[in-house]
C-alpha positions in Angstrom: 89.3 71.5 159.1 88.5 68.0 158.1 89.3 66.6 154.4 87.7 63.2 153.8 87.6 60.9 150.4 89.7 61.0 147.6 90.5 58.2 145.5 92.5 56.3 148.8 89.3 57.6 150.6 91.0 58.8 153.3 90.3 61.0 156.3 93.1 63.8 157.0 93.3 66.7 159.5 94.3 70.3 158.9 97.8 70.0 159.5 97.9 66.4 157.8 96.1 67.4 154.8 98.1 71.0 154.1 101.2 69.0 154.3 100.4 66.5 151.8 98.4 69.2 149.3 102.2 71.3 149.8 104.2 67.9 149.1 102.0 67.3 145.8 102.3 70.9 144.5 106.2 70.6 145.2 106.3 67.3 143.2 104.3 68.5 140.5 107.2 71.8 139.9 109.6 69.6 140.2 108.6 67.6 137.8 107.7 70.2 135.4 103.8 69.6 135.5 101.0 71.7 136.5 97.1 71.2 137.0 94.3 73.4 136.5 91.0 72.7 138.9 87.6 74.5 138.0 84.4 74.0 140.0 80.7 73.7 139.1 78.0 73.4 141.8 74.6 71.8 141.9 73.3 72.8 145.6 74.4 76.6 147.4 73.0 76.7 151.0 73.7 79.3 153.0 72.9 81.4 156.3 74.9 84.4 158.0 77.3 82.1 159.5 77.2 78.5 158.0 77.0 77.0 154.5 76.8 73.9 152.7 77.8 73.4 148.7 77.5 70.4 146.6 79.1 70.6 142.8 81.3 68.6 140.2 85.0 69.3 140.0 87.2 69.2 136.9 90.8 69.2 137.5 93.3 68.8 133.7 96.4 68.0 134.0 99.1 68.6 132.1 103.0 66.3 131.9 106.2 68.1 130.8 105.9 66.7 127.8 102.6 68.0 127.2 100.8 64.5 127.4 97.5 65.8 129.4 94.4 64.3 131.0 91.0 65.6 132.5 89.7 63.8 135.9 86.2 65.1 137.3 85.2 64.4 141.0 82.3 65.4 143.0 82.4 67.6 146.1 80.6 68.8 149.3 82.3 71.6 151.5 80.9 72.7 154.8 82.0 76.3 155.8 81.4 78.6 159.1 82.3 82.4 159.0 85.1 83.3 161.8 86.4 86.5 162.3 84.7 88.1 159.3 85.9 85.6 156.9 84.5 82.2 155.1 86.5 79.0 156.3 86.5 75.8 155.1 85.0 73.2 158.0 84.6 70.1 155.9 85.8 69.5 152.4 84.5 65.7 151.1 85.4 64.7 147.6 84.6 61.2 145.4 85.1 59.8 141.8 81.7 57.4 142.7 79.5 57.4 139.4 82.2 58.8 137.2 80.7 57.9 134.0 78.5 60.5 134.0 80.7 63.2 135.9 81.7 65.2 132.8 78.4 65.4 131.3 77.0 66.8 135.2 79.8 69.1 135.2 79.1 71.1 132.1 75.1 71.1 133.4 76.2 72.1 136.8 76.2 75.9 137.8 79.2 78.1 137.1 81.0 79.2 140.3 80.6 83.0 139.7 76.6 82.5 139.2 75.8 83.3 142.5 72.0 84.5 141.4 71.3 80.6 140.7 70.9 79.8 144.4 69.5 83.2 145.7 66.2 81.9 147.9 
């Protein structure tokens, strides 16, 4: 598994990657924080084993002290089924064009609408 952008548009590993996602949760705890991520997409493609999806993230976060704030991102996972299961190949996210990311999130697709992108 690769992870690749972000806002220090950096490429990570598996092992890299699940070690700095476990440091931030820890940090967040510590601190008395928390964050919320939802996910809207624009493009499903799929086969039997492989699939591509393209969407707009929001992710609100929210202080102690209940001072909050909303950032929106855009993603593109790749995925490959192994041993019966979906799993994550590629995961790609950016902040490019924010402007209009909120606006493209509430137009995007809802992650349970699978129907939108039957063929």
């Amino acid at each position: 598994m690769f992870r690749a952008g972000g806002p220090a548009k950096q490429v990570f590993g598996f092992a890299d990657y699940s070690d700095q996602i476990e440091k931030w949760f820890a940090d967040l705890a510590d601190r008395g924080s928390s964050v919320s991520i939802s996910f809207r997409f624009v493009e499903r493609i799929a086969s039997n084993d492989v699939a591509s999806e393209r969407g707009i993230f929001q992710m609100v976060s929210k202080r102690a002290d209940g001072d909050g704030r909303t950032f929106y991102g855009r993603f593109h996972t790749y995925a490959r089924r192994t041993d019966g299961r979906g799993r994550i190949c590629v995961d790609y996210d950016t902040d490019e064009r924010s402007a209009t990311l909120e606006e493209e999130f509430l137009a995007a697709i809802d992650v349970d609408d699978v129907d939108a992108f039957a063929a």
